[in-house]
C-alpha positions in Angstrom: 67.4 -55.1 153.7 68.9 -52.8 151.4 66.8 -49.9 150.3 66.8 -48.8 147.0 65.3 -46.3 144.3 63.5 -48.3 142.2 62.5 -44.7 140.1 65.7 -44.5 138.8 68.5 -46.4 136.3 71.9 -45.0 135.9 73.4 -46.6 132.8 76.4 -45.6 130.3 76.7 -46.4 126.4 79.9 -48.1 125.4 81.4 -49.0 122.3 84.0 -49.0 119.4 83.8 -45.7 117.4 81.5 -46.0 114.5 79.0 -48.8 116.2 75.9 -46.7 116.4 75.7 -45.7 120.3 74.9 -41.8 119.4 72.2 -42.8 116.8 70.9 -45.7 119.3 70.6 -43.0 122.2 68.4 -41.3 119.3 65.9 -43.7 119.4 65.7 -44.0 123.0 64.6 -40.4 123.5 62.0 -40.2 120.0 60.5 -43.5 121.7 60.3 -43.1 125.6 57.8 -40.8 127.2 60.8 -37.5 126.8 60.4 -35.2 124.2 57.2 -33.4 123.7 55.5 -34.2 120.5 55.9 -30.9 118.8 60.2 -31.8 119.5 61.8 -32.6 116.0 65.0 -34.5 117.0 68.0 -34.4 114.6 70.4 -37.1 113.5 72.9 -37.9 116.6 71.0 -35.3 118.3 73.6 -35.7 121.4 76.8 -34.6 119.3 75.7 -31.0 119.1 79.3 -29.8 118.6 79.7 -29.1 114.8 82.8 -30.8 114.5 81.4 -33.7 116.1 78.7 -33.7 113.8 81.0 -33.5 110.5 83.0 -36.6 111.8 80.4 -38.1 112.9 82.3 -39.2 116.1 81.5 -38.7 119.9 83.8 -36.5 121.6 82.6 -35.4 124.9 80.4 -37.7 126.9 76.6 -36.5 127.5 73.9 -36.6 129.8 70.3 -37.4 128.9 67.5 -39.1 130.7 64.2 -40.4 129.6 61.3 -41.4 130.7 59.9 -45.1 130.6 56.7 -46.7 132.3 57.5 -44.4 135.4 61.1 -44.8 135.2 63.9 -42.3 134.8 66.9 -43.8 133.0 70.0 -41.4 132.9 72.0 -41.9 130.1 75.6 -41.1 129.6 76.6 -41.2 125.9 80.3 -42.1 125.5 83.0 -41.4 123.2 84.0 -44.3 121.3 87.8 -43.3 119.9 90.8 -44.2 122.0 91.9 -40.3 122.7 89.2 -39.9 124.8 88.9 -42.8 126.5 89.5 -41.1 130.1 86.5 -39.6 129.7 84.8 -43.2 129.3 86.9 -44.4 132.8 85.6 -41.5 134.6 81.7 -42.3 133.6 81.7 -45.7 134.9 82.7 -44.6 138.1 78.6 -42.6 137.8 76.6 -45.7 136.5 75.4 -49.4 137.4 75.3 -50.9 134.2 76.3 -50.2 130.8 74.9 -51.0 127.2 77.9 -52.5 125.4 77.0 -51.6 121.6 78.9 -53.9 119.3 78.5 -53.6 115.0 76.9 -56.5 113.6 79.2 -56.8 111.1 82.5 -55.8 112.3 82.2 -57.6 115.7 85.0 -56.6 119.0 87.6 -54.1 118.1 90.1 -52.6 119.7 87.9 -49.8 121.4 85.3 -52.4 122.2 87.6 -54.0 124.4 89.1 -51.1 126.4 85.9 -49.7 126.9 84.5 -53.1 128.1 87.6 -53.6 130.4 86.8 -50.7 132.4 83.4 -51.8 132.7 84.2 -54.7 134.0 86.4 -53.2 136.3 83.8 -51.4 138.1 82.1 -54.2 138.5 79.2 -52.8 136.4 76.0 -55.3 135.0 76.4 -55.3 131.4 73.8 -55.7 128.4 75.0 -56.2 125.0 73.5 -54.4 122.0 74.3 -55.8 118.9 73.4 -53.0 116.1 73.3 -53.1 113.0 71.7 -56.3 112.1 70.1 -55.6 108.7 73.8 -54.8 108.1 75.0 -56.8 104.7 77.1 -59.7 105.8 75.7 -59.1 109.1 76.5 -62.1 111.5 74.8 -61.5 114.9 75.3 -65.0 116.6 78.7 -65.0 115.5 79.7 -61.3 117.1 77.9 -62.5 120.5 80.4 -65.7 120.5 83.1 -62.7 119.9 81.9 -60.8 123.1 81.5 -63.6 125.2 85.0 -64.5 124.5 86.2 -61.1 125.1 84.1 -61.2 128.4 86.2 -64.3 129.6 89.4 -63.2 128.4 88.9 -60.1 130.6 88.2 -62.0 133.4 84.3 -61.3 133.2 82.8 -63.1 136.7 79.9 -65.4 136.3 77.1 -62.7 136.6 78.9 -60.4 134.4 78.9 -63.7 131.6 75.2 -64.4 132.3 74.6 -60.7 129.9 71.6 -60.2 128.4 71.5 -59.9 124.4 69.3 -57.5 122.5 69.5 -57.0 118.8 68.9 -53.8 116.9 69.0 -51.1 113.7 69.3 -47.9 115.9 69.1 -46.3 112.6 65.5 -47.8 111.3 64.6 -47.5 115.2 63.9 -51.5 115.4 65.3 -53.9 118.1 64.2 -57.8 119.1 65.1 -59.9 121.9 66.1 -62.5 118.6 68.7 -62.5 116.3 66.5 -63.3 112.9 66.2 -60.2 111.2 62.3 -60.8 110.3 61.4 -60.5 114.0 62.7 -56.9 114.5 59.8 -54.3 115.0 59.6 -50.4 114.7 60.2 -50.2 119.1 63.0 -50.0 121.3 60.9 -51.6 124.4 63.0 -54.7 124.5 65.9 -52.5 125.1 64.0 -50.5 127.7 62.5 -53.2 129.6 65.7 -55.1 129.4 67.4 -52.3 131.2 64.7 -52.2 133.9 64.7 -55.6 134.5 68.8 -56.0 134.6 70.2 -52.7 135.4 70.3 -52.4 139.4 68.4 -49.5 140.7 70.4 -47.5 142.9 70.9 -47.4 146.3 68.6 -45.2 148.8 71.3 -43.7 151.3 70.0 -40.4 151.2 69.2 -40.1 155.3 73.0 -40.3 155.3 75.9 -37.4 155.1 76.5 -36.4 152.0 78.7 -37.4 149.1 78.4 -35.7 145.5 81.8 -36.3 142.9 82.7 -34.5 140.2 83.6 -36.9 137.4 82.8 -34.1 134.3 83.2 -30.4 134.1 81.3 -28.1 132.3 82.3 -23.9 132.2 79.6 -21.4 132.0 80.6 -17.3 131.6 78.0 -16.9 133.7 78.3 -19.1 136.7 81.8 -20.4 136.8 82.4 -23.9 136.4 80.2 -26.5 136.7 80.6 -30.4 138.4 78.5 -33.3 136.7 78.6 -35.7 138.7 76.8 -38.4 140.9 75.2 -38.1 144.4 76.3 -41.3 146.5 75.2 -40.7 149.3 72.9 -37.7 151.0 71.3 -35.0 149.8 71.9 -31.6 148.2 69.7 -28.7 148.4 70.1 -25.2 146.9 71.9 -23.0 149.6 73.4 -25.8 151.6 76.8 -24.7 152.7 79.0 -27.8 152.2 82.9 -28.9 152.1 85.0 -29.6 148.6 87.4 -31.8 149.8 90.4 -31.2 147.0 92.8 -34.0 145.6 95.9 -32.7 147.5 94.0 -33.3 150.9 92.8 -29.9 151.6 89.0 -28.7 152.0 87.2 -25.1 150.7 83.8 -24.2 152.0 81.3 -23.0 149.4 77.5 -22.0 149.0 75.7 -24.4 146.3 74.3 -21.3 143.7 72.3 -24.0 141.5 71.4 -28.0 140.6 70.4 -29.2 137.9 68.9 -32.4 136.5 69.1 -33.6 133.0 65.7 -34.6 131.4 65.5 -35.5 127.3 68.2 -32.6 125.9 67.8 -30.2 128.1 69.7 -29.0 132.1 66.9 -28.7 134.0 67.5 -26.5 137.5 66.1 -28.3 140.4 66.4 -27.5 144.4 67.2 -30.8 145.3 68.6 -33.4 144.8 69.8 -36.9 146.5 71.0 -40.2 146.2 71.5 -42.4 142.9 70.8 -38.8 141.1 72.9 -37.9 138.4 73.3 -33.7 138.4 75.7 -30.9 137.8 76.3 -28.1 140.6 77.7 -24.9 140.5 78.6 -22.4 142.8 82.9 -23.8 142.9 85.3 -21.6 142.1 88.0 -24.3 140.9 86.3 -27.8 141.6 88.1 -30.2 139.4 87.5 -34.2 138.4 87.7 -36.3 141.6 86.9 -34.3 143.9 84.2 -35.3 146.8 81.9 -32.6 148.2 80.7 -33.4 151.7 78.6 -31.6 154.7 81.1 -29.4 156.1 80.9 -31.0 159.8 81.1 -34.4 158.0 83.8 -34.4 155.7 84.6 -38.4 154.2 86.0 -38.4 150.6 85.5 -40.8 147.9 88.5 -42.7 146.3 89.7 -40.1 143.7 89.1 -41.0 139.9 92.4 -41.7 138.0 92.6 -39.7 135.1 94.8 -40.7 131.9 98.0 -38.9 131.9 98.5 -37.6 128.7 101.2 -39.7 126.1 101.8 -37.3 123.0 102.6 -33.1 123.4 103.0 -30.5 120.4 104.5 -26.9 121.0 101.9 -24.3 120.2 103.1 -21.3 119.1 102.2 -17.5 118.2 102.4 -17.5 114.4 105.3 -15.3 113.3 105.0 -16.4 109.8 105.1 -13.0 107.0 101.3 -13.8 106.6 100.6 -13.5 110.4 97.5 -11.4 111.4 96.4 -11.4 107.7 93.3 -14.0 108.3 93.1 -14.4 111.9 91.1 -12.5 114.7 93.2 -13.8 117.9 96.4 -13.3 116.9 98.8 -12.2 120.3 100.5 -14.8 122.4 98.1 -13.3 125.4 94.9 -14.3 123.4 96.2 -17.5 122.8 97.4 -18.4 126.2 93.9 -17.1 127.6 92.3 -19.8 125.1 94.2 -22.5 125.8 94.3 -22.1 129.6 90.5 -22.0 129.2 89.9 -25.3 127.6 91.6 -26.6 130.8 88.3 -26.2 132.8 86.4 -28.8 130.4 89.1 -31.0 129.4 91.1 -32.6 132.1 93.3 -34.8 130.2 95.1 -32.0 128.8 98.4 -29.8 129.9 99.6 -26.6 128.9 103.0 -25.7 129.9 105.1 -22.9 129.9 108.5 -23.0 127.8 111.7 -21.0 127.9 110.4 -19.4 124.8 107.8 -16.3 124.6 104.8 -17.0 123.2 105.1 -20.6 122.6 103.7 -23.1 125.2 103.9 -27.4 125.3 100.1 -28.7 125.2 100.2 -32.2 126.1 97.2 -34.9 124.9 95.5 -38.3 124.8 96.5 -38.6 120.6 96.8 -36.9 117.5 93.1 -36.6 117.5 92.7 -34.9 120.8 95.0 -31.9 120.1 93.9 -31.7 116.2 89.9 -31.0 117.4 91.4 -28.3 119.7 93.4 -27.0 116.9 90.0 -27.0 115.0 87.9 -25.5 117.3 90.6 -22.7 117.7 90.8 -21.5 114.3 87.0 -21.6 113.6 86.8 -19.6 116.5 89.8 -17.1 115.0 92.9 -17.7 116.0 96.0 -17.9 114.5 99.1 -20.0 115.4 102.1 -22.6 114.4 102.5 -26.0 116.0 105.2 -28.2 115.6 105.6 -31.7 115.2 104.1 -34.3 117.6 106.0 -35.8 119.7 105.4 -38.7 122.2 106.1 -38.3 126.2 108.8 -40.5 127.4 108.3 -41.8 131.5 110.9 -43.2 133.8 109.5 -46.2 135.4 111.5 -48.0 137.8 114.7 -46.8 136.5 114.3 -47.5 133.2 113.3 -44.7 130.6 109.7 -45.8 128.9 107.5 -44.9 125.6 103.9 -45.9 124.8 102.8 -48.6 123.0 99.7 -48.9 121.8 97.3 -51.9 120.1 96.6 -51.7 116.2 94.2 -53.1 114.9 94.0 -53.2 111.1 91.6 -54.7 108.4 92.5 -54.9 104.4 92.1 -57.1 101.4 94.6 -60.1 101.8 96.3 -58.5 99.0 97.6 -55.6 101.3 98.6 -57.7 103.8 102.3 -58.1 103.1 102.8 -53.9 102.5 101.2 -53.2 105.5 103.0 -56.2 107.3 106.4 -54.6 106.0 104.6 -50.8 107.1 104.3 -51.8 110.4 107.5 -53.7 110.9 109.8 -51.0 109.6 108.2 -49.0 112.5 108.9 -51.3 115.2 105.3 -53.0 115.1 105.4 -56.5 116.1 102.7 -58.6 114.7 100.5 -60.3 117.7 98.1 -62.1 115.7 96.3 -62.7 111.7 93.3 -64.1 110.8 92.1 -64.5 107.3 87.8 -64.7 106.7 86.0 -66.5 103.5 85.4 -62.7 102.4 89.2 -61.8 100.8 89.1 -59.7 104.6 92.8 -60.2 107.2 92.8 -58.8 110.7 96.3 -58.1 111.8 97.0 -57.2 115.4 100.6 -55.5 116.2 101.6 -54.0 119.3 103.9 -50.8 118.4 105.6 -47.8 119.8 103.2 -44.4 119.6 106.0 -42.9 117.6 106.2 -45.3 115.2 102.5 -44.4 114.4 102.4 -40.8 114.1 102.3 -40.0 110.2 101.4 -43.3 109.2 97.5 -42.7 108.8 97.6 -41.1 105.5 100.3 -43.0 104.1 98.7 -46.5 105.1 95.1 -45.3 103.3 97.2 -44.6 100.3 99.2 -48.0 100.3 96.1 -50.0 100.8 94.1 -48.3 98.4 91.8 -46.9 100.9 90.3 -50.2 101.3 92.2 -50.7 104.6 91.0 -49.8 107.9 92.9 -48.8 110.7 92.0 -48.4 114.7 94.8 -48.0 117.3 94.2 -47.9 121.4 96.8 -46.9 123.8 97.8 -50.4 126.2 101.2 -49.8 128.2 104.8 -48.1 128.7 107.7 -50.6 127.3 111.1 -50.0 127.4 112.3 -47.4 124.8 113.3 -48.7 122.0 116.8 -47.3 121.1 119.0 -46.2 118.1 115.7 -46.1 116.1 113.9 -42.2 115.3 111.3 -42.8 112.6 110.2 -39.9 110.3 109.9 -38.7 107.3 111.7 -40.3 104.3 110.9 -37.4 101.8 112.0 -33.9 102.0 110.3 -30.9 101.2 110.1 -28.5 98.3 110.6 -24.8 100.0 109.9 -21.3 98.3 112.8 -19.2 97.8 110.6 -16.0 97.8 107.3 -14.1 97.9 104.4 -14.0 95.8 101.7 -15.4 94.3 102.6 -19.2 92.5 102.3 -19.1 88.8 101.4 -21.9 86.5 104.5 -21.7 84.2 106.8 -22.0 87.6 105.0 -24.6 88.8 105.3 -26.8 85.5 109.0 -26.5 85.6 108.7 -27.9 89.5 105.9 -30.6 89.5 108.5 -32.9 88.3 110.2 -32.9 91.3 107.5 -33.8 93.4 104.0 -34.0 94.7 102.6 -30.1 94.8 100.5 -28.7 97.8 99.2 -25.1 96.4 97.5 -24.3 93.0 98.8 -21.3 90.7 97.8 -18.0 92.2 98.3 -19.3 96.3 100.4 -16.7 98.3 103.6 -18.0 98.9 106.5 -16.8 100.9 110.4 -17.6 101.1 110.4 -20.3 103.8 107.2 -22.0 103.1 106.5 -25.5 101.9 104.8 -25.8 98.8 105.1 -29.4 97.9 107.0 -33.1 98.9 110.2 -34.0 97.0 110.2 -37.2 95.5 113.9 -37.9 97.2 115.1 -37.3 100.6 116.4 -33.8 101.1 115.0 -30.6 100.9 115.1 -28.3 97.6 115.0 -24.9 97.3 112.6 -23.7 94.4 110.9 -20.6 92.8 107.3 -21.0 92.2 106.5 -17.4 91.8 108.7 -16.7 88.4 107.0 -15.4 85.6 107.1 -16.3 81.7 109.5 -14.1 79.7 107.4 -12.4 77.5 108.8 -11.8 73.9 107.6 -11.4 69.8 108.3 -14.6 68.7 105.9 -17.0 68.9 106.8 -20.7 68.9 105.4 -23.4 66.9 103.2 -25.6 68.9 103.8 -23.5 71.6 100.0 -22.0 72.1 98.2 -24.5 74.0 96.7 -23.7 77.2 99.1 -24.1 80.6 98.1 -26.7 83.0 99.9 -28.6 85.9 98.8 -31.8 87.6 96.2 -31.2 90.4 98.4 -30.6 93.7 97.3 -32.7 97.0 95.7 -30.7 99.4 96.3 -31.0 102.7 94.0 -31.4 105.6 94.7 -30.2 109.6 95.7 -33.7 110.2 97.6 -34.7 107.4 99.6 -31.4 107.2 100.6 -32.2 111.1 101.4 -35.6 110.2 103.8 -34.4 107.4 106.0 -32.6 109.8 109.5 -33.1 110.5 111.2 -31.4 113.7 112.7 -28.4 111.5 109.1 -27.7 110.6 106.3 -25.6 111.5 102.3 -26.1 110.4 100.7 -22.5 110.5 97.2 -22.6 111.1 94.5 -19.6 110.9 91.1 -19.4 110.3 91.1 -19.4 106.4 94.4 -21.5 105.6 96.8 -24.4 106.7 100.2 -23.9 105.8 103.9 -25.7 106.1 106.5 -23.8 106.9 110.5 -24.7 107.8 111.3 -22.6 111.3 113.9 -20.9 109.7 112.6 -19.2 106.8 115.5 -17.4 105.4 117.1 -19.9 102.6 120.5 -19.4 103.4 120.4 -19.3 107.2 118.5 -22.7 107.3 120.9 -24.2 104.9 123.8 -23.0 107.1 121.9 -24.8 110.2 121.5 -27.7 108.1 125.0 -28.2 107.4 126.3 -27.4 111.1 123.8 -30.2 112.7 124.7 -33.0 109.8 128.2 -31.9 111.0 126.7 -32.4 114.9 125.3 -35.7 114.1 128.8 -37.0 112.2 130.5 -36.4 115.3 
């Protein structure tokens, strides 16, 4: 008979973004036996990034555990946005069950079932959560039918299908094993006890040789870096001299400095630990995802964990702009190599590379998201530096040169469906399925080319009134698809000189298209101060003064004003980028540039590469 620990569950939270998994692992901690009574818990408690806690999205998974009727249940809290999905591959790889979290209202989306499909993979016992059910327009029986469809279309086996349903508001802290809204009480035990009585405990190998992997990392400046992982076999004590075995095959010796255990919000150090535990070890120099450490005389490694390869890159630059150093703290192209080479210890689905260029570097990511939160993080922290437009990594496979393509999923008024519809087919999108509800609402599915995507965010809220909503998950490499480049269609309006903008310059240039700087922003020759309604670029003076004279015109004396200009965020101003273009980022400011900033000289290029491209 199989031996198990029946003290421990090891379980991970899965969902769409947006579906309530943060605020649901909330409630779990206030109402187990965790937190000591004095503890005053937060909203989304577990997102303790700040940026994480502004967008109100998951980015790095956590660990937490509580405490219920004797029982430890580690928790891993998941991200729910498709650019960090690796990190949700690499967690069910640590668990034996997972709480599939679906919205009431909005039912499967695309995240939903990526992150399910990895579940499923694993082979992992599932429970279904359906949150938000005092929701309006909530349909709860409906959105189970939804997942149990989506369970058989990914090839769910008949266990997997026989899931358990419980029915929740994370937010109001109430849950029912029924789906009428007047039976939901202020207690999470029918999600507890439905996790003991479904989730496998794990099981109890721990007379065996040891097996720990590392399927997180965590840096300390103290300690080095740290593997989270799960112990599968064994155990692991403080001290114990032990074997990582690395993923090109060969094995370095080490001397385990400290474990520790997670418990409510806090690492906990303890001197041992063994198998079914959940704990993070240091005492590794350069220990990195996948890797297996083992006894030293009994060295057996564990398949390794796939990690995504990344499928969009951006060159990141030191800034060289006139304005360089001005705002910034880190402004050398050491300082900025040392920080990006940093974030590799946490984030493994990121690559810096070196170019032929000093002081610029290729970062390579999951999405526009992925590299735009590092971007954040790096100026808050005061950097400085330019990056250039995104572009997505190409692959041979089998011969034949390949792009991503990745599954949109979009919902608008049936009014918008026919300009998004034309949207997405000018960018290569090709329409996989529609469905029209009673409420006015269309779902359209497409499957199009990652390029075709990039930019489109801001112009798709604007075209659908901001009613629309958009969610997009990487699915496969296709075939490239040639003698198409999308972009831009409008060109820029560039500054001729230096200075501050005035209002009276501004006037005579508002008419030419959409401004991005107020009267009195620091301008210099090169940079882009607004969109031109037409296609090509155009050269203007925004820093010219009025001519001041003694005559004083009839109607003449009202006050000066110009149309408010459109201010752009991190992610919009990347998104407006075309290849000749910079986006200069420090701490206080996010700017557009051209590369070339001299007028002349970049009109000069212009001309020689539309000569190039004629030929």
């Amino acid at each position: 008979m199989v031996k198990t620990r029946d003290d421990i569950r090891n379980i991970a939270i899965i969902a769409h973004v947006d579906h309530g998994k943060t605020t649901l692992v909330n409630e779990l901690l206030k109402q187990s036996d965790t937190l000591d009574e004095r503890t005053e818990l937060q909203d989304r408690a577990m997102d303790a990034n700040p940026i994480e806690k502004e967008r109100g999205i998951t980015i790095l998974s956590k660990n937490t555990a509580v405490k219920y009727k004797g029982t430890q249940i580690n928790i891993l809290d998941t991200p729910g946005h498709a650019d960090f999905g690796g990190e949700v591959e690499r967690i069910m790889k640590m668990v034996d069950g997972v709480l599939l979290v679906v919205d009431a209202f909005e039912g499967t989306m695309p995240q939903t079932r990526f992150v399910l499909k990895k579940a499923l993979e694993q082979h992992l016992t599932p429970i279904v959560v359906v949150n938000k059910v005092d929701r309006p327009g909530a349909r709860p029986e409906e959105v189970v039918d939804e997942v149990l469809e989506l369970f058989i279309e990914l090839g769910a086996d008949d266990d997997q299908l026989e899931f358990p349903v419980v029915y929740t508001s994370a937010v109001n802290g109430t849950s029912s094993l029924d789906s009428d809204l007047s039976t939901q009480k202020h207690t999470m035990d029918p999600v507890f006890d439905t996790i003991l009585k479904t989730i496998p405990a794990p099981i109890d190998n721990s007379d065996e040789p040891l097996q720990f992997q590392v399927a997180m990392l965590d840096y300390n400046d103290y300690v080095g870096r740290i593997g989270i992982g799960r112990v599968f076999r064994g155990k692991i004590k403080i001290g114990d001299n032990v074997s990582v075995l690395k993923l090109d095959g060969s094995a370095q010796n080490f001397r385990v400095t400290k474990i520790f255990g997670f418990f409510g919000l806090n690492r906990v150090e303890i001197n041992e630990a063994k198998a079914g535990d959940l704990i993070a070890v240091s005492g590794m120099s350069d220990i990195f995802v996948g890797e297996t450490v083992t006894p030293v005389d009994h060295q057996d490694p564990l398949p390794i964990l796939r990690i995504d390869e990344p499928t969009l890159k951006m060159t990141f630059a030191q800034n060289d702009s006139p304005f360089a150093g001005r705002e910034g703290k880190f402004v050398t192209a050491r300082q900025l190599e040392d920080r990006l080479r940093s974030q590799l210890h946490t984030d493994v689905s990121l690559r810096v590379e070196d170019t032929d260029r000093a002081g610029t570097w290729t970062v390579s990511g999951r999405g526009e998201l992925h590299l735009s939160i590092l971007v954040e993080e790096m100026r808050r922290e005061g950097y400085e530096l330019q990056l250039s437009r995104p572009e997505v990594i190409y692959r041979e496979i089998d011969g034949v040169l390949c792009e991503p393509f990745e599954t949109v999923q979009i919902d608008v008024p049936n009014e918008y469906t026919g300009t998004v519809i034309d949207a997405m087919a000018q960018r290569k999108g090709e329409m996989q399925n529609m469905e029209t509800d009673a409420n006015g609402q269309t779902r359209l599915t497409f499957l199009a080319p990652s390029r075709g995507l990039i930019g489109y965010s801001t112009e798709f809220l604007t075209s659908t009134g901001g009613y629309g909503i958009m969610n997009h998950t990487f699915e496969k490499y296709l075939p490239v698809i040639k003698g198409w480049e999308p972009g831009r269609t409008n060109g820029a309006l560039v500054s001729i000189n230096q200075g501050p903008a005035t209002t009276y310059s501004l006037q005579s240039v508002e008419d030419r298209g959409t401004l991005f700087i107020d009267a009195g922003t620091e301008v210099y020759e090169g940079m882009i101060v607004g969109e031109n309604s037409r296609s090509n670029d155009i050269a203007v003076n925004v820093t010219k003064g009025k001519n001041l004279t003694n005559t004083r015109a009839a109607g003449k004396d009202h006050a000066a004003a110009i149309r408010t200009p459109r201010h752009l965020t991190l992610e919009e101003s990347i998104e407006f980028l075309n290849d000749d273009e910079y986006c200069e980022v420090t701490p206080e400011s996010v700017r557009l540039r051209k590369k070339i900033l001299n007028t002349s000289e970049r009109q000069k290029a212009d001309k020689r590469r539309k000569i190039a491209a004629k030929k």
